[in-house]
Backbone as a chain_set.jsonl record, in Angstrom:
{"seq": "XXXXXXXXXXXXXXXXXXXXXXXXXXXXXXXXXXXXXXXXXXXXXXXXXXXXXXXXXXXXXXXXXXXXXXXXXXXXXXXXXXXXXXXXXXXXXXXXXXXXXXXXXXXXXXXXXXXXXXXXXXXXXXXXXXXXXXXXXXXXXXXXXXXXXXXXXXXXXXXXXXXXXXXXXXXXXXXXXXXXXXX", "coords": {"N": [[170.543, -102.675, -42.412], [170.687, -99.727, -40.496], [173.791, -97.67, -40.125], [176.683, -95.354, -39.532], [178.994, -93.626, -40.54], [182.113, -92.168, -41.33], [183.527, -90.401, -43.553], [186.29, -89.11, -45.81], [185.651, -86.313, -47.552], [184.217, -84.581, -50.058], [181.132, -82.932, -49.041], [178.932, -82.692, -51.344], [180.013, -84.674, -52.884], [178.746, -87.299, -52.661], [176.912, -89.626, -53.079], [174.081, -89.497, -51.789], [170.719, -89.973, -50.843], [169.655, -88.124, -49.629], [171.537, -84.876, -49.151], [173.041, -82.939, -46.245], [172.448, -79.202, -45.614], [174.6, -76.916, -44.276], [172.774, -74.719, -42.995], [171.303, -71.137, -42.821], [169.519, -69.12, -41.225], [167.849, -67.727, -42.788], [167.966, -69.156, -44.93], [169.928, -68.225, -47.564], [172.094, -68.208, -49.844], [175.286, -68.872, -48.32], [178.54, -68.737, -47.359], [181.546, -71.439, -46.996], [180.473, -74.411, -46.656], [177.587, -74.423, -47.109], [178.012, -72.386, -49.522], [179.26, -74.522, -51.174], [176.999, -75.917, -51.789], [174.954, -74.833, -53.216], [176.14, -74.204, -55.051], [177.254, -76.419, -56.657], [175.017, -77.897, -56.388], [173.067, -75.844, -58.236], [172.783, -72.502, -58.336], [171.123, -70.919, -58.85], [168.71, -72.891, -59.03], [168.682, -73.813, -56.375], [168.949, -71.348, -54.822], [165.772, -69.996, -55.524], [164.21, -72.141, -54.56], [164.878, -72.076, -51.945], [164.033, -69.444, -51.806], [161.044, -69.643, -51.484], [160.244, -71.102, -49.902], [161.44, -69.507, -47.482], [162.525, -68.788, -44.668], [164.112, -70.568, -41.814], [163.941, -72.034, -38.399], [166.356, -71.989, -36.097], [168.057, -74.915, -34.925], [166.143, -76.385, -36.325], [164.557, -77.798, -39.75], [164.532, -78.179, -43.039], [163.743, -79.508, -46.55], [164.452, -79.669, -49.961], [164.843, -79.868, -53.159], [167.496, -81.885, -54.585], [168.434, -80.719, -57.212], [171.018, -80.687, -59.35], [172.91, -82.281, -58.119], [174.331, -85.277, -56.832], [172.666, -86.478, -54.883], [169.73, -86.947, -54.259], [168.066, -85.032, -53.126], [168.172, -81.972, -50.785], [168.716, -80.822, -47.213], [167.983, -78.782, -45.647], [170.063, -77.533, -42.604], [169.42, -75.596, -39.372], [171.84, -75.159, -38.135], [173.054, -73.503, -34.128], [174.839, -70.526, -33.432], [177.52, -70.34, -31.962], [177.774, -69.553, -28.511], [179.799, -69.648, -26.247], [178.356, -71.417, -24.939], [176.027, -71.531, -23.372], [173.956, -70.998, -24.283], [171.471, -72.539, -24.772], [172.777, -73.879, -27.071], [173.959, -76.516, -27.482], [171.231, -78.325, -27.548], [169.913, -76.87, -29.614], [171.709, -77.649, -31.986], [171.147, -80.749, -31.563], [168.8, -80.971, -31.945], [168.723, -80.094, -34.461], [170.03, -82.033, -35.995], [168.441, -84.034, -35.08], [166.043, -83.254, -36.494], [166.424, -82.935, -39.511], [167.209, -85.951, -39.725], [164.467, -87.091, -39.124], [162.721, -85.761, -41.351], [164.393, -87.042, -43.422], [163.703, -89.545, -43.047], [160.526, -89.436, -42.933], [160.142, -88.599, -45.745], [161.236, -90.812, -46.759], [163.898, -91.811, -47.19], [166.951, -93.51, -47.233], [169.221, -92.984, -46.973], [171.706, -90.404, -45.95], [173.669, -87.861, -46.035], [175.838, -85.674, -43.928], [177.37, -82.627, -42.905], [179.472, -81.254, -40.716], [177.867, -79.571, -38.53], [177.236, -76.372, -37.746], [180.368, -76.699, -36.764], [181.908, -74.806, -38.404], [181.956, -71.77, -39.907], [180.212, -71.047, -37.946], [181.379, -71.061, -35.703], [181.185, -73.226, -33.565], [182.576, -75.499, -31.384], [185.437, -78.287, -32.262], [184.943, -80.886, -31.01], [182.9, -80.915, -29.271], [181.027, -80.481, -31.48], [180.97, -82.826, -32.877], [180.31, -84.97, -30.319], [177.84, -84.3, -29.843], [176.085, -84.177, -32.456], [177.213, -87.034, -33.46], [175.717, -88.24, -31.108], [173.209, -87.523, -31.33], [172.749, -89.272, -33.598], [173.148, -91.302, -33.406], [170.972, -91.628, -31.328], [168.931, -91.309, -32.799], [168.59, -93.792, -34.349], [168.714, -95.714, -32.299], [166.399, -95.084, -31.786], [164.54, -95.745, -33.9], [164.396, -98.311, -34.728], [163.05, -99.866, -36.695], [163.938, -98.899, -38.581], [165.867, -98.563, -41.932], [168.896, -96.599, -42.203], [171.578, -94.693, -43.908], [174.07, -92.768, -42.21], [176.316, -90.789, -43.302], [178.912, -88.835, -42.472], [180.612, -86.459, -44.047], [183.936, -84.971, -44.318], [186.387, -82.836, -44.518], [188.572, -82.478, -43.47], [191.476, -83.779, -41.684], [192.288, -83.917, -39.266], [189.608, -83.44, -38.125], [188.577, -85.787, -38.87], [189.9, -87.672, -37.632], [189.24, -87.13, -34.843], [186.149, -87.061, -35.135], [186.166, -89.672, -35.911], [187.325, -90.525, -33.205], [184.877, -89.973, -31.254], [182.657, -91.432, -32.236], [183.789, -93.858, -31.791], [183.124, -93.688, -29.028], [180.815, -93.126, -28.325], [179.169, -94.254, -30.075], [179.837, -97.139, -29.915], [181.01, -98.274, -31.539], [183.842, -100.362, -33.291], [185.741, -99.711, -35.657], [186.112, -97.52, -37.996], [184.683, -96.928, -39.852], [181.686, -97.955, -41.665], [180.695, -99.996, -40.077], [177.848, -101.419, -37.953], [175.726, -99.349, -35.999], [174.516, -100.029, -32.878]], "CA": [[170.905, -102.292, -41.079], [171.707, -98.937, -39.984], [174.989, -97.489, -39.522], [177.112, -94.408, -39.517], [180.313, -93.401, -41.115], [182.517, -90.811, -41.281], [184.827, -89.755, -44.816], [187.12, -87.797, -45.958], [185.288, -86.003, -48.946], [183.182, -83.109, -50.005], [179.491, -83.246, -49.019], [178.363, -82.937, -52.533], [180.832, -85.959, -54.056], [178.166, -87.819, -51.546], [175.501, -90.236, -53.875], [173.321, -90.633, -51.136], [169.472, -89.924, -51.041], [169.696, -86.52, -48.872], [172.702, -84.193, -48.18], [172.496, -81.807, -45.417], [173.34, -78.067, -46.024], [174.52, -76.377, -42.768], [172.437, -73.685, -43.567], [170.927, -69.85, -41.819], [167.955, -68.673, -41.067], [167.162, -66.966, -43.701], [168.437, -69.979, -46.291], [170.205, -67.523, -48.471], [173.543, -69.36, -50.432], [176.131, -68.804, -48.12], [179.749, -69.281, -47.254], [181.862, -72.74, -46.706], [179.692, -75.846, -46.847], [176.325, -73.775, -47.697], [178.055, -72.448, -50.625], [179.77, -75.293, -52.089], [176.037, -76.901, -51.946], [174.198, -74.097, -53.764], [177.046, -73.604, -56.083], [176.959, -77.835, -57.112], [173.405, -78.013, -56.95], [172.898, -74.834, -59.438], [172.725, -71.751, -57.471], [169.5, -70.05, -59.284], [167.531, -73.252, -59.022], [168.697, -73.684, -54.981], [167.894, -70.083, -54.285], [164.042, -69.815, -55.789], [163.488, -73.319, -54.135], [164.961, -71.819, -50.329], [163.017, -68.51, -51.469], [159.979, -70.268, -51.563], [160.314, -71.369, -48.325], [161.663, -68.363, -46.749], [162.991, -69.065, -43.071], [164.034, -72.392, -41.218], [164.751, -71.533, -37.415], [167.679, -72.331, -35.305], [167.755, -75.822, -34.642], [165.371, -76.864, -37.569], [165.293, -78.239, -41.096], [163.165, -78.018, -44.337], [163.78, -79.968, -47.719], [164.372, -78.417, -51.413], [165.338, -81.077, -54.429], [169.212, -81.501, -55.322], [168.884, -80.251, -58.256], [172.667, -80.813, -60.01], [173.721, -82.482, -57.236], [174.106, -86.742, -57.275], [171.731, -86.394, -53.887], [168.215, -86.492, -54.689], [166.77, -83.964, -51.917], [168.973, -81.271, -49.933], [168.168, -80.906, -46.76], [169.02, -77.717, -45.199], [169.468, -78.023, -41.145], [170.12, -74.582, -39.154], [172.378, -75.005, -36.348], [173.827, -72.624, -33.441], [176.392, -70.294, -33.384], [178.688, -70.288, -30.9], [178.357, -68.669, -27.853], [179.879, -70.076, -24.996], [177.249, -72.865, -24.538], [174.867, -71.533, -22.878], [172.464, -70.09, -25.027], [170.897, -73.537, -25.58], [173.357, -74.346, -28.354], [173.581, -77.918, -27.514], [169.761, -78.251, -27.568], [169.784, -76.845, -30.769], [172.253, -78.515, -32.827], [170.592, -81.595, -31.633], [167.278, -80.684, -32.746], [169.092, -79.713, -35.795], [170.158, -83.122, -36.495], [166.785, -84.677, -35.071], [164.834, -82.884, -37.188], [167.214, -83.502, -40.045], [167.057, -87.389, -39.806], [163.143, -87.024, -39.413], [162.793, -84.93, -42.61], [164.674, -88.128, -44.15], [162.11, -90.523, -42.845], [159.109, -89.054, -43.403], [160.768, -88.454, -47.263], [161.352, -92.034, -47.414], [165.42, -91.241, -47.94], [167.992, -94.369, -46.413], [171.176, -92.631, -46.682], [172.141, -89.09, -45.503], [175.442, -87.19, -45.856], [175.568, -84.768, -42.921], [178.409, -81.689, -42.917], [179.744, -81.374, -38.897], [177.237, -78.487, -38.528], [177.569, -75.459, -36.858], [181.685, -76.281, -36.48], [182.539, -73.973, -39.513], [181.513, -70.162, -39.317], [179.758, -70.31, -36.562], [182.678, -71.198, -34.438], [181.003, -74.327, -32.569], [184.09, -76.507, -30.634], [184.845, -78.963, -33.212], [185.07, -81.745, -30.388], [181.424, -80.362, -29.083], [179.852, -79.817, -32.276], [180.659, -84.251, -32.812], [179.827, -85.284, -29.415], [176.048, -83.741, -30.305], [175.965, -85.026, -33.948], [176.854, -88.489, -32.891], [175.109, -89.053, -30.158], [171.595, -86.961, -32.359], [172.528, -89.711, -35.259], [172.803, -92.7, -32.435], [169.608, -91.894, -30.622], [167.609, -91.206, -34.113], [169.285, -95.26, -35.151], [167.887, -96.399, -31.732], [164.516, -95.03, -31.325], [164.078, -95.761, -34.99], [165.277, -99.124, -35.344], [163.1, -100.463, -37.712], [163.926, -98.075, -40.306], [167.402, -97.974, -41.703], [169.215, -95.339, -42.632], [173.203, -94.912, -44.056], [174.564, -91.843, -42.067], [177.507, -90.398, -43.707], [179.663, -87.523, -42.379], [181.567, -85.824, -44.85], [185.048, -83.942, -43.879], [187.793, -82.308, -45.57], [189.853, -82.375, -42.89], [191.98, -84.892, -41.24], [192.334, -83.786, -37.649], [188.557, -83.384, -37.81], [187.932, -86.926, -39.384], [190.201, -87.956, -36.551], [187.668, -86.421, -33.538], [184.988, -87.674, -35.428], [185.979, -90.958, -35.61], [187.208, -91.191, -31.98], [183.749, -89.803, -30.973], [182.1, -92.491, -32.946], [183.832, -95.186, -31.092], [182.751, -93.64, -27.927], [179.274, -93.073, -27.966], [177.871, -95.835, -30.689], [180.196, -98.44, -29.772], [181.891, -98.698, -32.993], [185.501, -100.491, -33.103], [186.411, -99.359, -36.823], [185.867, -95.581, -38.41], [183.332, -96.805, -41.031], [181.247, -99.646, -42.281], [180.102, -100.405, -39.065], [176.547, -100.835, -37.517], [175.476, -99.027, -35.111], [174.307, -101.331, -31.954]], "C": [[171.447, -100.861, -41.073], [173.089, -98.707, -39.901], [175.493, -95.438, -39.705], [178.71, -94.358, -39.242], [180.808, -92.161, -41.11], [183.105, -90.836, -42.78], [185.297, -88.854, -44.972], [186.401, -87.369, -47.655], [184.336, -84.777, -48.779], [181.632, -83.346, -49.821], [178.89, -83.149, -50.382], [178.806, -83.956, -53.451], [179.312, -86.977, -53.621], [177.051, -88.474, -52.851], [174.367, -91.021, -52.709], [171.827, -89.948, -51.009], [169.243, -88.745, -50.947], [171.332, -85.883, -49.081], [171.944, -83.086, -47.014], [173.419, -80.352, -45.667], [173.23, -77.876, -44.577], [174.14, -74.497, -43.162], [172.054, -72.147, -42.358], [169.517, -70.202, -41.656], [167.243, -68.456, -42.058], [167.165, -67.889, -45.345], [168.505, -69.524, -47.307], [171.482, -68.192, -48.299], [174.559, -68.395, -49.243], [177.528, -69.339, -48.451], [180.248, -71.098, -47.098], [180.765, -73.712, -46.791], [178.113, -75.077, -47.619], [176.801, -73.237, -49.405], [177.995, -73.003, -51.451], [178.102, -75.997, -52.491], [175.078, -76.17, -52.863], [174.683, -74.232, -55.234], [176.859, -74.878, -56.889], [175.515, -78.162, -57.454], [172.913, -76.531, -58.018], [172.093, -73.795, -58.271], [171.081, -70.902, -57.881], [167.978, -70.908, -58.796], [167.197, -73.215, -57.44], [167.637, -72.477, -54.256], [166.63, -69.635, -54.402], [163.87, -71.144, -55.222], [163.408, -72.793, -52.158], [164.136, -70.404, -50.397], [161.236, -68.988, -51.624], [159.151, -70.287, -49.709], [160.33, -70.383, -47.045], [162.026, -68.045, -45.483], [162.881, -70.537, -42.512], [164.744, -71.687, -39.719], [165.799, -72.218, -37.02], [167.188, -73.581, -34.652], [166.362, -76.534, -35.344], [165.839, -76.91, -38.578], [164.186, -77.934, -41.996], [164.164, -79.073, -45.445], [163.816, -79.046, -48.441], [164.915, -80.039, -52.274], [167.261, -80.758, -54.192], [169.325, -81.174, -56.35], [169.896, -81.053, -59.31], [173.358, -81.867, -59.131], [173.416, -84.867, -57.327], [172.779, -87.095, -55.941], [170.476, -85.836, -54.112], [167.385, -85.066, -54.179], [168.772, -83.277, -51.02], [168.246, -80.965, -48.452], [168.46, -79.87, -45.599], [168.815, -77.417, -43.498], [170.015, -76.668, -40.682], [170.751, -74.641, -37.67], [172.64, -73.858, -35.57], [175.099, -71.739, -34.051], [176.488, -70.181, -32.093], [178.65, -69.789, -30.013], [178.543, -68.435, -26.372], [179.271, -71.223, -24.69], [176.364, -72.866, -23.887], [173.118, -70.757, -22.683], [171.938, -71.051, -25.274], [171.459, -74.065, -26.907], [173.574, -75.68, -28.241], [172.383, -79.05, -27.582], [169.416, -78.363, -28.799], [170.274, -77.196, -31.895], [171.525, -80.086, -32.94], [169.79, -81.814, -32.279], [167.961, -80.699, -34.306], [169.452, -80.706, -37.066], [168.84, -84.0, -36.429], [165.851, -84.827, -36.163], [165.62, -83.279, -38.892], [166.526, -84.834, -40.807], [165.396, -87.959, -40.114], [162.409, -86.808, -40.659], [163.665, -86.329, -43.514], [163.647, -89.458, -44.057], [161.265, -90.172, -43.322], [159.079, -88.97, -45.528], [160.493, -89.93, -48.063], [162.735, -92.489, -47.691], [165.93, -92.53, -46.683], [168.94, -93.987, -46.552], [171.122, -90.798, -46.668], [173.206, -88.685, -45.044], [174.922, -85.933, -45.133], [177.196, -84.11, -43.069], [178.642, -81.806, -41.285], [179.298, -80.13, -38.889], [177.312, -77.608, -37.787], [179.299, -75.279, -36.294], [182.342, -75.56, -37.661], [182.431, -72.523, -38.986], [181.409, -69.899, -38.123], [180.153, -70.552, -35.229], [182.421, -72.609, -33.264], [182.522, -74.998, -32.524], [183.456, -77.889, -31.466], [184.526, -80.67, -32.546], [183.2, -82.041, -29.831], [180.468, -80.897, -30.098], [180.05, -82.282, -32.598], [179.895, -84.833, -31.578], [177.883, -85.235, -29.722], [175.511, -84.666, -31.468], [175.928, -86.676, -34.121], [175.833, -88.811, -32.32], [173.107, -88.219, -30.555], [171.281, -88.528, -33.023], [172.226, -90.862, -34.31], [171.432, -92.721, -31.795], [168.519, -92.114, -31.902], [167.633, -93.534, -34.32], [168.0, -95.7, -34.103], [166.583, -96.599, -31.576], [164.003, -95.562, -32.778], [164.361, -97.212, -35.687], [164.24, -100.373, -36.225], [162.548, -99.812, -39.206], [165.401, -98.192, -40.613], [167.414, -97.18, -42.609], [170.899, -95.727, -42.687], [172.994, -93.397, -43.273], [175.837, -91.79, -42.396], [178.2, -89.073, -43.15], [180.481, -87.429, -43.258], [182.245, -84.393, -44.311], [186.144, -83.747, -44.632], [189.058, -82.601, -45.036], [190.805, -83.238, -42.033], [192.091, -84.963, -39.604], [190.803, -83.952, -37.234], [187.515, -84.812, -38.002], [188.362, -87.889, -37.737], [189.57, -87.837, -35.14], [186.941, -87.035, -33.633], [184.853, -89.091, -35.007], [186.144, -91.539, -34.178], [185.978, -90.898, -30.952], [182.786, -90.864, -31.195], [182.165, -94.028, -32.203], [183.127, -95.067, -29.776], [181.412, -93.673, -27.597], [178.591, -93.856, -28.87], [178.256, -96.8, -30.352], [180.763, -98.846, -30.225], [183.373, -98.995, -32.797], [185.888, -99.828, -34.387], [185.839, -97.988, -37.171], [184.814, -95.675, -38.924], [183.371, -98.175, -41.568], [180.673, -100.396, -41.341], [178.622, -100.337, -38.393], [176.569, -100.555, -36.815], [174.253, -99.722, -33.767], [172.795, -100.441, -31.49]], "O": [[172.556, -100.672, -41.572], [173.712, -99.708, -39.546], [174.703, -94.525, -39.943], [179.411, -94.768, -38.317], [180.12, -91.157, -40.922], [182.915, -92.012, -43.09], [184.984, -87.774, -44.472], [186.624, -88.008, -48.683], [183.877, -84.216, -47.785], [181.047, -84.047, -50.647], [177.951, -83.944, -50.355], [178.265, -84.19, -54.532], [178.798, -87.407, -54.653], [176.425, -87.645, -53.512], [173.954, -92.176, -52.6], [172.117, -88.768, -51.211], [168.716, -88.117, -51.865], [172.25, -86.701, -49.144], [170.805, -82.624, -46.95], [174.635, -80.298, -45.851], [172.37, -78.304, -43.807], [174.842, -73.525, -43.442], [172.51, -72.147, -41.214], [168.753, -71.144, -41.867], [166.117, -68.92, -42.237], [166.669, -67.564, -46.424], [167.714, -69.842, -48.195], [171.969, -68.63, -47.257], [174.513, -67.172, -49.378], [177.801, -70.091, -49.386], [179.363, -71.953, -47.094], [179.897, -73.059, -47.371], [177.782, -75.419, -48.754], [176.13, -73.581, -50.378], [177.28, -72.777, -52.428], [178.052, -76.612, -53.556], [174.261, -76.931, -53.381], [174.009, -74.333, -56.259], [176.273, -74.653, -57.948], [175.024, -78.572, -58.506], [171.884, -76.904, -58.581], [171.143, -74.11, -57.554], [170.22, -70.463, -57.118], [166.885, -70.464, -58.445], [166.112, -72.844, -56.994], [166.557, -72.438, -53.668], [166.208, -68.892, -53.515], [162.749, -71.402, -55.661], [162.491, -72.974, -51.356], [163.571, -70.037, -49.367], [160.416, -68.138, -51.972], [158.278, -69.86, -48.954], [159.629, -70.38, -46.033], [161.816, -66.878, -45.153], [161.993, -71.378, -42.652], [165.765, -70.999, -39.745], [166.156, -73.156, -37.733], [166.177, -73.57, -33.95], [165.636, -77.228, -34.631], [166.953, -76.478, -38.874], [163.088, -77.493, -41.655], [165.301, -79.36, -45.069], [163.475, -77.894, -48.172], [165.28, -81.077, -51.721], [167.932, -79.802, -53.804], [170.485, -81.248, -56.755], [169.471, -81.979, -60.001], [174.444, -82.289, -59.527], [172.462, -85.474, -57.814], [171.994, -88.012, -56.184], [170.157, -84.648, -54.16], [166.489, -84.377, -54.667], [169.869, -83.803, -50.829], [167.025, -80.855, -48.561], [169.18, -80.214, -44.662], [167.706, -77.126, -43.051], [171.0, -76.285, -41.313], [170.341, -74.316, -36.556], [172.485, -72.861, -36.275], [175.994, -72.082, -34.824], [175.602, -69.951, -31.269], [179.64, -69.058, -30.027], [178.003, -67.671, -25.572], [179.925, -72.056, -24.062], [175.736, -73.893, -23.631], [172.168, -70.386, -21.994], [171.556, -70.887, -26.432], [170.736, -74.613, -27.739], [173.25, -76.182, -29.318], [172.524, -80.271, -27.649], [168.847, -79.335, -29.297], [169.552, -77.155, -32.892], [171.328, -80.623, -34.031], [169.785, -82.676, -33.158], [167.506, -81.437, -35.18], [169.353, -80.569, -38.285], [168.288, -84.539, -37.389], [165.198, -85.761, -36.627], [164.994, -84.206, -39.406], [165.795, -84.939, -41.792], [165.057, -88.83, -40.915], [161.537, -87.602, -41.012], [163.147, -86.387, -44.629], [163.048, -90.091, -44.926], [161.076, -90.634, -44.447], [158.159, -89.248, -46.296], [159.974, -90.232, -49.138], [162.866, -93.497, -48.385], [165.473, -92.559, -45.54], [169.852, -94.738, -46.209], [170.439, -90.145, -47.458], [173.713, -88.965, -43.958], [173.944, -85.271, -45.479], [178.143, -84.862, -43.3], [177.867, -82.534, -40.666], [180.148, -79.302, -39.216], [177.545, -78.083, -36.675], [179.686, -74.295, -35.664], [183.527, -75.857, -37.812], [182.758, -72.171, -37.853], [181.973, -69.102, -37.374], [179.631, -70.383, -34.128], [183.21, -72.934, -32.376], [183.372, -74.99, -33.414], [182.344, -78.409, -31.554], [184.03, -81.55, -33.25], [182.514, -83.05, -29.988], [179.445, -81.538, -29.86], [179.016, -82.927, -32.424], [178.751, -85.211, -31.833], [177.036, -86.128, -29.744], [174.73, -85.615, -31.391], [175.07, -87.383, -34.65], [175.009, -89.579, -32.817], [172.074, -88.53, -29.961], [170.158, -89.031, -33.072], [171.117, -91.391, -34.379], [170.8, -93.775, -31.74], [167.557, -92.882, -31.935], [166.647, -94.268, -34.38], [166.848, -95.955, -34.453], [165.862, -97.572, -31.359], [162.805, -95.845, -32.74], [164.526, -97.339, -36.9], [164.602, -101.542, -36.366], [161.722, -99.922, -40.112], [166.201, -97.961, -39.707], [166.605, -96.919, -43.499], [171.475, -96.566, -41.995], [171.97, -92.769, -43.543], [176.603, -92.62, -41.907], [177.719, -88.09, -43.714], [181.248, -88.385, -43.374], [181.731, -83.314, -44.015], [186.704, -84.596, -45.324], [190.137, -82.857, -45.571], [190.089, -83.024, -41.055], [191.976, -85.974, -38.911], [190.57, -84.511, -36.162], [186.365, -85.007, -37.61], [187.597, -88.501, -36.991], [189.567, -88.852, -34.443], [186.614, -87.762, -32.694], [184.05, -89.639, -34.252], [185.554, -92.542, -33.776], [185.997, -91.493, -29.875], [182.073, -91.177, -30.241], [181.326, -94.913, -32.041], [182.563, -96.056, -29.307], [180.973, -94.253, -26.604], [177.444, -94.2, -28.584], [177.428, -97.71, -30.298], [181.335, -99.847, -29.794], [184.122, -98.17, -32.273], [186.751, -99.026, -34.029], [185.028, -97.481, -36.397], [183.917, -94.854, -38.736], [184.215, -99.037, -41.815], [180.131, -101.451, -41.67], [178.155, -99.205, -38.27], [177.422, -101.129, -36.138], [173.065, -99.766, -34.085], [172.014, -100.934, -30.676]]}, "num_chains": 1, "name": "protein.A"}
């Protein structure tokens, strides 16, 4: 059965089929979450696998192996930045997760650790950037429901696990934080 969880942990502790990097355009190793995922998965093999590739747009995803990493496949999604809300940045985070979750299907992958994308750097509202992410991971569950899939969010931070989770109750239905299916 489906579901979707939140934790408190680093997206690379994560043993689950996929991770997602919250990656650029240009899928060159960045900062915060993009780093730590280059840096864990072995930064030489990452970078000749995303130069291969060579561009993922805004609100899209691509695949690369994990390398180093306990997550078979990386899965690098490029969200919005920030600006104001009405450049289509809610559009595109969606997509960002859509395409994402899709890119795990088509793979064959039942569990996927997702970063809260686009609320780091690129300044998305971290209340926003869940609302989207949820309700991406809930529609993928429904329209898809006879595939399952583990969704995992991985967070560092406690105020942000907190959001998450009261987001979680609101738009899947969920009474508890994690461990729960999604209806």
């Amino acid at each position: 059965m489906s579901s979707i969880e939140i934790r408190k942990t680093g997206i690379t502790k994560l043993d689950t089929d996929a991770v997602v990097n919250a990656a650029n355009t240009g899928l060159w190793e960045g900062g915060g979450v993009c780093g730590y995922i280059f840096r864990d998965a072995g930064s030489k093999e990452m970078t000749e696998a995303c130069q291969k590739i060579g561009h993922c747009d805004e609100g899209s995803a691509v695949i690369t192996p994990g390398f180093r990493l306990p997550a078979k496949y990386v899965i690098h999604a490029v969200g919005p930045r920030w600006s104001g809300g009405e450049h289509d940045e809610p559009k595109l985070l969606y997509s960002a997760y859509a395409k994402s979750l899709l890119l795990a299907k088509e793979n064959d992958l039942h569990s996927i650790g997702f970063p809260l994308i686009s609320a780091g750097i690129f300044g998305y509202p971290v209340d926003k950037a869940w609302q989207t992410a949820i309700r991406a991971c809930n529609d993928f569950i429904q329209d898809n429901l006879g595939y399952d899939i583990k969704i995992v969010f991985a967070v560092l931070d406690g105020r942000i696990l907190a959001t998450g989770e009261e987001t979680l109750k609101e738009i899947a239905g969920l009474k508890d934080r994690s461990r729960n299916e999604a209806r």
